[in-house]
N, CA, C and O of each residue as an XYZ file, in Angstrom:
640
protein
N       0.817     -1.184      0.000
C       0.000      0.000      0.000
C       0.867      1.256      0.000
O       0.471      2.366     -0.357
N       2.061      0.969      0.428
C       2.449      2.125      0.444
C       3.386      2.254     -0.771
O       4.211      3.150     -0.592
N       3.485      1.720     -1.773
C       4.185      1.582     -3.062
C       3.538      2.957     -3.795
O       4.241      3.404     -4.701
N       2.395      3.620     -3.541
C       1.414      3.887     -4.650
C       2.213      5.600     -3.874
O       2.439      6.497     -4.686
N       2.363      5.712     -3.212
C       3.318      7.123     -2.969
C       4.524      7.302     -3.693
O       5.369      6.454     -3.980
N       4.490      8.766     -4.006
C       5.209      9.268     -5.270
C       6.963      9.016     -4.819
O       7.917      8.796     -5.566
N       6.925      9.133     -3.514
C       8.313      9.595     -2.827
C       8.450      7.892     -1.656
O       8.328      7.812     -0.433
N       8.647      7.124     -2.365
C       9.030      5.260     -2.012
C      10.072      5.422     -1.502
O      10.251      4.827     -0.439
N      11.137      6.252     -2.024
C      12.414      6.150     -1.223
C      12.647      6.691      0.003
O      13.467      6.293      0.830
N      11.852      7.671      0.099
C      11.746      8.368      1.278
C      11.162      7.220      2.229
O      11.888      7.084      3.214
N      10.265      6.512      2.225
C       9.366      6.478      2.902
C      10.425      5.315      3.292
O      10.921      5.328      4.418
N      10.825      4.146      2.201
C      11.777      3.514      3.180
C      12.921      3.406      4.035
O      13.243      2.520      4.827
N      13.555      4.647      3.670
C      14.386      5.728      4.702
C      14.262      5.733      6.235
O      14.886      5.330      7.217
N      12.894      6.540      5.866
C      12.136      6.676      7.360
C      11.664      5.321      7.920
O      11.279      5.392      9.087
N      11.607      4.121      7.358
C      11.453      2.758      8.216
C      12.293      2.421      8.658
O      12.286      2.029      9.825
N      13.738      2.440      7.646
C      14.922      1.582      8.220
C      15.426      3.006      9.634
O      16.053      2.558     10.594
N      15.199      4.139      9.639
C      15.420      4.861     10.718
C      14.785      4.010     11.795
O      15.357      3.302     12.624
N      13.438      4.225     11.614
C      12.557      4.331     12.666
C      12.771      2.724     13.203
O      12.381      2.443     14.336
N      13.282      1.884     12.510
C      13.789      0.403     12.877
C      14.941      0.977     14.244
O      14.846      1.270     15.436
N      15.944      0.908     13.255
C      17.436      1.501     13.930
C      17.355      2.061     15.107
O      18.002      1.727     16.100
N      16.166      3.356     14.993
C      15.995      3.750     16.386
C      15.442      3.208     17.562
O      15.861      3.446     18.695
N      14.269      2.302     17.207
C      13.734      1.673     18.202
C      14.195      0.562     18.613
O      13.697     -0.043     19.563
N      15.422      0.065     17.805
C      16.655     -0.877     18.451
C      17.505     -0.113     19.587
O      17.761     -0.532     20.716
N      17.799      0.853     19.127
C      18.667      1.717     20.178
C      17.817      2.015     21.529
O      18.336      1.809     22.626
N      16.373      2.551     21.398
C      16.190      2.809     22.289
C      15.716      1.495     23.537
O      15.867      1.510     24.759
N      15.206      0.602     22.783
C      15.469     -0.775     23.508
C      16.386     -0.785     24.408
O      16.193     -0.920     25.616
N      17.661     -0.608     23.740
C      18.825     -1.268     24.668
C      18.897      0.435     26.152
O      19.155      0.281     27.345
N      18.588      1.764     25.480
C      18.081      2.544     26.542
C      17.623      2.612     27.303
O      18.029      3.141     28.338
N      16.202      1.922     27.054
C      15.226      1.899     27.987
C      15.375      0.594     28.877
O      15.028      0.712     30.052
N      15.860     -0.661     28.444
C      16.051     -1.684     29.086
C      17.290     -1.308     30.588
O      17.024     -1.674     31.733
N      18.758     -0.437     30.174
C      19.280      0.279     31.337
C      18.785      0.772     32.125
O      18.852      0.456     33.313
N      18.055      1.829     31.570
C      17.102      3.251     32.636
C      16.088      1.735     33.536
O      16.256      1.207     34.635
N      15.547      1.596     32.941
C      14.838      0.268     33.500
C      15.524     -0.494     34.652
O      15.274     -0.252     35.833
N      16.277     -1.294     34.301
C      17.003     -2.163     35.340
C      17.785     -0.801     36.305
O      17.284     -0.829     37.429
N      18.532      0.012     36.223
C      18.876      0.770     36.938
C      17.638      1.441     37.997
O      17.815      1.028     39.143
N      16.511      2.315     37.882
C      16.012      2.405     38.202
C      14.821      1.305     39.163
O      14.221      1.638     40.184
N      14.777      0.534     38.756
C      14.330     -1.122     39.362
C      15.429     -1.165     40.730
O      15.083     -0.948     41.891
N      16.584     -1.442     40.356
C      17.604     -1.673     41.711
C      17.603     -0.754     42.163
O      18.037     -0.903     43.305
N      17.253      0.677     41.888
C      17.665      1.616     43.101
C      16.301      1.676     43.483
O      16.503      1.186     44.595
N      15.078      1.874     43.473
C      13.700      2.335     43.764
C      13.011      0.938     44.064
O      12.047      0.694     44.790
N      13.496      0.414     43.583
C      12.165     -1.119     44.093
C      13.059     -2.211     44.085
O      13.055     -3.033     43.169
N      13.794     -2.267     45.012
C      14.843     -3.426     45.814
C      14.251     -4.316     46.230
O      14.485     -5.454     45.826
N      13.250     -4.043     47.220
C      12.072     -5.087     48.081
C      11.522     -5.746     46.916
O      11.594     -6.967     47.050
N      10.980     -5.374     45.784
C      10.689     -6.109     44.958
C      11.111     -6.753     43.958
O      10.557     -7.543     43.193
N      12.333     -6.275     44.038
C      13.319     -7.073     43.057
C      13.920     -8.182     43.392
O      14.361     -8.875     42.474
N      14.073     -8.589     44.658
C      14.110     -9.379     45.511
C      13.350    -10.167     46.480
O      13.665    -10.930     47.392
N      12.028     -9.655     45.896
C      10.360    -10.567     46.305
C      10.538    -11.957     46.165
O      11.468    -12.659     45.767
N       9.339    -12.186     46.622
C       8.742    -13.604     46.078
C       8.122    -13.538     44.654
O       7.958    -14.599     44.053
N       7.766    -12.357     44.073
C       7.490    -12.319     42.789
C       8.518    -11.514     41.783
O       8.140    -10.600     41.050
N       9.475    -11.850     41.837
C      11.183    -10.992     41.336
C      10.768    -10.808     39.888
O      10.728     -9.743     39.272
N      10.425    -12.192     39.386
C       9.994    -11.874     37.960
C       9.450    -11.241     37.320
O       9.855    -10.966     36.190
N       8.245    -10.751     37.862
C       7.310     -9.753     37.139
C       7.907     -8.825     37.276
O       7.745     -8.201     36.228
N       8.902     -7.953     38.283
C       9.840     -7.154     38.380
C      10.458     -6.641     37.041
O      10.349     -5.544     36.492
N      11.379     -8.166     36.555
C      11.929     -7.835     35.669
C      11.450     -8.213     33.978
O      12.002     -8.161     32.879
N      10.152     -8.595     34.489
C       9.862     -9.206     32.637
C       9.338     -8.236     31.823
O       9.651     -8.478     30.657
N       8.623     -7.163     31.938
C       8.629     -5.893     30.265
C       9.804     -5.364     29.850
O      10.187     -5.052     28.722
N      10.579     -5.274     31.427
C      12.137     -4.391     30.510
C      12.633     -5.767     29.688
O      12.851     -5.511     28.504
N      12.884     -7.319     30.090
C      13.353     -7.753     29.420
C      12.706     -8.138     28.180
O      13.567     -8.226     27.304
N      11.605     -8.391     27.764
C      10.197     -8.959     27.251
C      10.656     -7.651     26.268
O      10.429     -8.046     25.124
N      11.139     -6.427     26.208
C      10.878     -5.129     25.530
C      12.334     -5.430     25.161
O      12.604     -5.664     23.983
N      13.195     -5.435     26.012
C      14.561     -5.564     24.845
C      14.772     -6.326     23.735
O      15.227     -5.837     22.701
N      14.409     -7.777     23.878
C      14.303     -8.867     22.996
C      12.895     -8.208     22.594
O      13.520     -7.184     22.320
N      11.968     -7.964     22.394
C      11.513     -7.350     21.030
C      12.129     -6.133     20.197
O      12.132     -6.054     18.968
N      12.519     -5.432     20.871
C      13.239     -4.610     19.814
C      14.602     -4.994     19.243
O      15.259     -4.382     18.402
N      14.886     -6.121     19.869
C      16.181     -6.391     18.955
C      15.955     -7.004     18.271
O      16.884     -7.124     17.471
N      14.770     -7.829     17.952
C      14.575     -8.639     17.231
C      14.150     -7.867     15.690
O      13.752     -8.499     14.711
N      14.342     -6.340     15.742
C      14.402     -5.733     14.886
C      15.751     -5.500     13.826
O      15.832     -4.969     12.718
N      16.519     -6.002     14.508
C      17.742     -6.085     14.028
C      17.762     -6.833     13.035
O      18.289     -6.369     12.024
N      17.010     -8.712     12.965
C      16.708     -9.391     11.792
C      16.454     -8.488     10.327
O      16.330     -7.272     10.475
N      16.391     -8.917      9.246
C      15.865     -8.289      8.207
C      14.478     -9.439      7.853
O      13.600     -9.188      7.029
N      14.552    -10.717      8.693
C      13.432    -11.278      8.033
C      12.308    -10.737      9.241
O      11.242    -11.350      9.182
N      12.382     -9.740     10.265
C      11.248     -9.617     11.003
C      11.153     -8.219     10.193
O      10.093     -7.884      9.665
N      12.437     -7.339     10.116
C      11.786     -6.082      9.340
C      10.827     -6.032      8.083
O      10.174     -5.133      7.554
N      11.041     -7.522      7.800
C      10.517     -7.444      6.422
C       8.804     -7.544      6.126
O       7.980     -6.928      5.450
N       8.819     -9.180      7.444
C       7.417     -9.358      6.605
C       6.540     -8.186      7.949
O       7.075     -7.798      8.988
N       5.293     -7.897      7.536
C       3.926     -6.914      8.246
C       3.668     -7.767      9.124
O       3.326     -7.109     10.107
N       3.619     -8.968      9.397
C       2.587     -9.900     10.634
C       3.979     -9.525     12.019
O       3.802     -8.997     13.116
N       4.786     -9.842     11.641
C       6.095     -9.592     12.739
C       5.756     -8.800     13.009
O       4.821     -8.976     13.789
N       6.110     -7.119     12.691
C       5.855     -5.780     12.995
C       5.008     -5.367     13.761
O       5.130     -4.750     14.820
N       3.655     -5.897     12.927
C       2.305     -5.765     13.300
C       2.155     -6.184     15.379
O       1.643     -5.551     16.301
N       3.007     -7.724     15.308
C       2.705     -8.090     16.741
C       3.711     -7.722     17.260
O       3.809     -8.426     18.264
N       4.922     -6.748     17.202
C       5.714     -6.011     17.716
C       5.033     -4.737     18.447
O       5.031     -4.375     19.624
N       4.438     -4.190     17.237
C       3.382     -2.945     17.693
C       2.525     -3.090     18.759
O       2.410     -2.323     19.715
N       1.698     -4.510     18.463
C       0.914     -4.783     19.621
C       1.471     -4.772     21.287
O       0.974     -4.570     22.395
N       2.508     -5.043     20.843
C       3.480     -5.648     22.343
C       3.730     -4.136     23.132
O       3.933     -4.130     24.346
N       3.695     -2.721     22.258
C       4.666     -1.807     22.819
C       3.011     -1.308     23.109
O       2.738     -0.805     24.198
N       1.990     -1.481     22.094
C       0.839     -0.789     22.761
C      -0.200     -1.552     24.402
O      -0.745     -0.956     25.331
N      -0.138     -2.290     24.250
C      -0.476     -3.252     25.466
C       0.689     -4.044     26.137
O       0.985     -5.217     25.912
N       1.348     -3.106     27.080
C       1.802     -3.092     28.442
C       1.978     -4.316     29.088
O       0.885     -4.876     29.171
N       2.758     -4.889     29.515
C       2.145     -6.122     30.439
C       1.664     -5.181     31.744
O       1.013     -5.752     32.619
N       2.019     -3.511     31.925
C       1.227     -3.524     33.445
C       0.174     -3.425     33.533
O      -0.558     -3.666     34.492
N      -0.272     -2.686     31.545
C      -1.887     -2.690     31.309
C      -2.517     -3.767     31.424
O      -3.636     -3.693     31.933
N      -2.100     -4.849     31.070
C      -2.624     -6.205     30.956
C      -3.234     -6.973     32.726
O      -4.129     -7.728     33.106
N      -2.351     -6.371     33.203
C      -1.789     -7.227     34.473
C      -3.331     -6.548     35.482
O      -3.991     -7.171     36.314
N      -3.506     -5.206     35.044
C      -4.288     -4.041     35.333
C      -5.764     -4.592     35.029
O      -6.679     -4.910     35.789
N      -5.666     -4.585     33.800
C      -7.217     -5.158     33.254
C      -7.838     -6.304     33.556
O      -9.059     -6.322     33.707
N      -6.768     -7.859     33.736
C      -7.050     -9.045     34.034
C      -7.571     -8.683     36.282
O      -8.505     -8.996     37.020
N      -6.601     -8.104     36.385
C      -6.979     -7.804     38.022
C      -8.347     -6.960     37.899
O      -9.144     -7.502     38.664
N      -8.591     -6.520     37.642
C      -9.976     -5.612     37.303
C     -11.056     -6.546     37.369
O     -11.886     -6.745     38.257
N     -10.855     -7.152     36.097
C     -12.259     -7.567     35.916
C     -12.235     -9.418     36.091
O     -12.860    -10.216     35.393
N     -11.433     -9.684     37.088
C     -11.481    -11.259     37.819
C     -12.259    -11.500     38.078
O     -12.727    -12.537     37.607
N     -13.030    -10.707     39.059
C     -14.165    -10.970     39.642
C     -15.520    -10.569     38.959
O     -16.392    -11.402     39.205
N     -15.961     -9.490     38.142
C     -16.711     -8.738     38.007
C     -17.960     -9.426     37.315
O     -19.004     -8.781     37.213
N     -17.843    -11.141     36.685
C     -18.547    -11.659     36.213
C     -19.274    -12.704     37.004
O     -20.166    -13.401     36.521
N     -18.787    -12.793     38.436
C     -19.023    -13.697     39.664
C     -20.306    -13.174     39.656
O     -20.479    -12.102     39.075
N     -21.302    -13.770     40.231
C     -23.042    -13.746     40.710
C     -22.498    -12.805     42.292
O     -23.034    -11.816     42.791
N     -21.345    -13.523     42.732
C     -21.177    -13.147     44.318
C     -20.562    -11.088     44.265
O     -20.785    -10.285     45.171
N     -19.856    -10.798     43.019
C     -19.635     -9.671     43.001
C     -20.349     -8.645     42.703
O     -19.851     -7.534     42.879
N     -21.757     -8.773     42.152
C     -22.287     -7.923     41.175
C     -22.854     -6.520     42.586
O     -22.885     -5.311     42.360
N     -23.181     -7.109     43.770
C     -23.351     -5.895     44.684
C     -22.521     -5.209     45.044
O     -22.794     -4.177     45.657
N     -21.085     -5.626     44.734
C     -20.444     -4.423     45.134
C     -20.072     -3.593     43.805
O     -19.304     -2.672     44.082
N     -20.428     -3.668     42.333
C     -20.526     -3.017     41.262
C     -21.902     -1.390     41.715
O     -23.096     -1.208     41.953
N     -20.496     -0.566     41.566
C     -21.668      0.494     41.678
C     -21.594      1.314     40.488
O     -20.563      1.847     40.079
N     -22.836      1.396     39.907
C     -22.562      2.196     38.254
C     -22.292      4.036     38.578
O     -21.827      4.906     37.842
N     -22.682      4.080     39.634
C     -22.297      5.233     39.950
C     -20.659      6.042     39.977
O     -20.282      7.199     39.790
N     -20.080      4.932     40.266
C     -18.709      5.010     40.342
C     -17.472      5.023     39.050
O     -17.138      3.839     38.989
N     -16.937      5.529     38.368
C     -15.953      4.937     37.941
C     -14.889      4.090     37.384
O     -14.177      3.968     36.387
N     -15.275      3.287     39.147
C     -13.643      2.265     39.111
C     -14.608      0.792     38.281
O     -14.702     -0.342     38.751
N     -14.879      1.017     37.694
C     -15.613     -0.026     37.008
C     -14.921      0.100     35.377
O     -14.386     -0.778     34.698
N     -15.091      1.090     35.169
C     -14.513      1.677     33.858
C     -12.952      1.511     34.164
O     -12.389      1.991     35.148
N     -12.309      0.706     33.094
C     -10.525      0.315     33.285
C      -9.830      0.504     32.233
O      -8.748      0.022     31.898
N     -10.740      1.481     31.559
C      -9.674      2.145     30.326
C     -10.150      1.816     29.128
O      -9.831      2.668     28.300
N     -10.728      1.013     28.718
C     -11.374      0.330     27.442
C     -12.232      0.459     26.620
O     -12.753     -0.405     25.914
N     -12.505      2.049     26.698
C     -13.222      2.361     25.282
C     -12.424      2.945     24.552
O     -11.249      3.279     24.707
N     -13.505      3.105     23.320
C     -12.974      2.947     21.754
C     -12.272      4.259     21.708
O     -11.135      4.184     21.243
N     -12.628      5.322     22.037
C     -12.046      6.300     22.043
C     -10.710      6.615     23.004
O      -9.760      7.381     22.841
N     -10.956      5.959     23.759
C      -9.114      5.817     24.576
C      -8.374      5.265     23.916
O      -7.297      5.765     23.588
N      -8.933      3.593     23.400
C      -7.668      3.155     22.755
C      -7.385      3.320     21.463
O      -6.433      2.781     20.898
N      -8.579      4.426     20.692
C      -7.630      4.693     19.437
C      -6.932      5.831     19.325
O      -6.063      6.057     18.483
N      -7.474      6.860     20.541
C      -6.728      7.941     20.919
C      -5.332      8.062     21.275
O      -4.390      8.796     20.978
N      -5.581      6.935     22.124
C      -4.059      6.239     22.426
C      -3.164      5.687     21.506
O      -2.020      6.129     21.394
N      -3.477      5.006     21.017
C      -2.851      4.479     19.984
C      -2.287      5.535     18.618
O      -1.455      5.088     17.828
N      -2.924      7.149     18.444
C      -3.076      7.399     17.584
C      -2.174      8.568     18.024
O      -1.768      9.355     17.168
N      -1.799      8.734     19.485
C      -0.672      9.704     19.753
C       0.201      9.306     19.759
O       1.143      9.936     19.279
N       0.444      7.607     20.490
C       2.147      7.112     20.624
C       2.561      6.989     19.245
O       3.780      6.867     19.123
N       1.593      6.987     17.685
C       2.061      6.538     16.809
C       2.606      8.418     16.318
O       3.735      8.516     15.839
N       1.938      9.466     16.444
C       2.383     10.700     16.143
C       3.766     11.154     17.192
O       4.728     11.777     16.742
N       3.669     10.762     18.501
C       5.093     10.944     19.509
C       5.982     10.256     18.674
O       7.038     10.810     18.367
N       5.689      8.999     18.208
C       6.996      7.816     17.901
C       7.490      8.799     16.525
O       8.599      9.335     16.527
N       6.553      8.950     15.404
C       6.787     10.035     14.296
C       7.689     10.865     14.115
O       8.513     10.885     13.201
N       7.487     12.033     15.530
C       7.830     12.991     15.625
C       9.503     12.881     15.588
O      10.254     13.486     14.823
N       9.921     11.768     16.816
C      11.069     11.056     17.242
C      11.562     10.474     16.089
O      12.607     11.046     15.780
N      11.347      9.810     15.507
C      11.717      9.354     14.316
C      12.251     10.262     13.523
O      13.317      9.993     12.969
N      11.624     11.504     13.311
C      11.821     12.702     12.100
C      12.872     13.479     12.903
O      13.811     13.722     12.144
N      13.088     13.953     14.099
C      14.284     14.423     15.180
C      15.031     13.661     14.753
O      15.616     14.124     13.774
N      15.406     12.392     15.081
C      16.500     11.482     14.716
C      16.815     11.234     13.488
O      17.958     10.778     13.485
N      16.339     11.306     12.316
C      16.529     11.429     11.035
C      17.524     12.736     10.528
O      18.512     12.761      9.794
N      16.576     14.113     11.485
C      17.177     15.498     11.191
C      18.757     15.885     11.991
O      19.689     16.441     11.411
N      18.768     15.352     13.713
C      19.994     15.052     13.616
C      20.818     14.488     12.541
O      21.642     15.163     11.925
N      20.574     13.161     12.306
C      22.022     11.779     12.056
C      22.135     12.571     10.565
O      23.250     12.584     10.042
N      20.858     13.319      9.773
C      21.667     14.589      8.999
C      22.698     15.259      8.677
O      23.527     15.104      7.781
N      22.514     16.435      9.922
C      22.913     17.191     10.363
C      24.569     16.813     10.487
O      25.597     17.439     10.229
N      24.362     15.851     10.863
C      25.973     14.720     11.688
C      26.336     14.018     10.387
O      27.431     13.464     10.475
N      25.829     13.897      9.381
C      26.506     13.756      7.941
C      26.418     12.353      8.266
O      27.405     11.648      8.055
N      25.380     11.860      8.745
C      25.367      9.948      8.073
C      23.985      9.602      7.164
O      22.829      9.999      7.315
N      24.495      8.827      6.299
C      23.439      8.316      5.563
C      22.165      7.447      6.110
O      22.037      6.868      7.189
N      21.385      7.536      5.150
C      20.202      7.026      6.044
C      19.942      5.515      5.857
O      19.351      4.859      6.715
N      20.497      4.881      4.473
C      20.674      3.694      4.534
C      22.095      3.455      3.795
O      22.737      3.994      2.893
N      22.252      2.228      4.768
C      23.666      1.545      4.129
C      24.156      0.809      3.751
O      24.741      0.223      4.662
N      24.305      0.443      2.972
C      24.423     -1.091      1.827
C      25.778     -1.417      1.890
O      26.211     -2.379      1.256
């Protein structure tokens, strides 16, 4: 679909960037991550539940490196469930499944008050395409910064 744009070269420019970068920032965010983990949440890094501690930073590095392949850059189904992974959180997940455990029990339905809120856990259509429709304009933006630097700094954008 995207062949039918006048400017193809551009556009695959800006993928193999926006690849490159979100490899780099992987291995960023996976540091800031574990660093911040050992200094701020010790007790839990050292729980009885240590793992959940450490599984999105790691769960997030090994997906973005797995960008490094050319057979995941290549085909759309890879990508596609890459995307999924960075838009649904395991804390969102972890969030939503704790939410609504109970909420289908006969024994819970009296303490459901429609009056309230905390019933609502994020899941309408308009959050999550809202959502979805800024991290993809933030990620953009970042992408086009990092393009206009590595410019600026005289490197090419692809390299054969």
């Amino acid at each position: 679909m995207v062949r039918i744009f006048k400017r193809y070269e551009k556009i695959v420019a800006f993928d193999y960037d926006a690849c490159k970068l979100t490899v780099y920032l992987g291995v960023i965010f996976f540091i800031i991550s574990l660093g911040l983990i050992l200094v701020y949440q010790w007790d839990r890094a050292v729980g009885p539940y240590w793992f959940g501690v450490f599984l999105q930073p790691i769960l997030w590095l090994i997906v973005t490196q797995l960008l490094r392949f050319e057979v995941i850059r290549k085909y759309f189904i890879f990508r596609f469930l890459i995307f999924i992974s960075f838009i649904i959180t395991f804390e969102r997940f972890v969030i939503i499944v704790t939410s609504l455990h109970r909420d289908y029990l006969p024994s819970s339905l009296g303490d459901l008050s429609w009056k309230s809120p905390s019933w609502n856990v994020g899941l309408g259509v308009f959050e999550i395409i809202g959502g979805i429709l800024f991290k993809i304009a933030l990620f953009t933006v970042v992408v086009l910064l990092y393009r206009f630097v590595m410019r600026q700094l005289g490197f090419r954008a692809i390299e054969k």
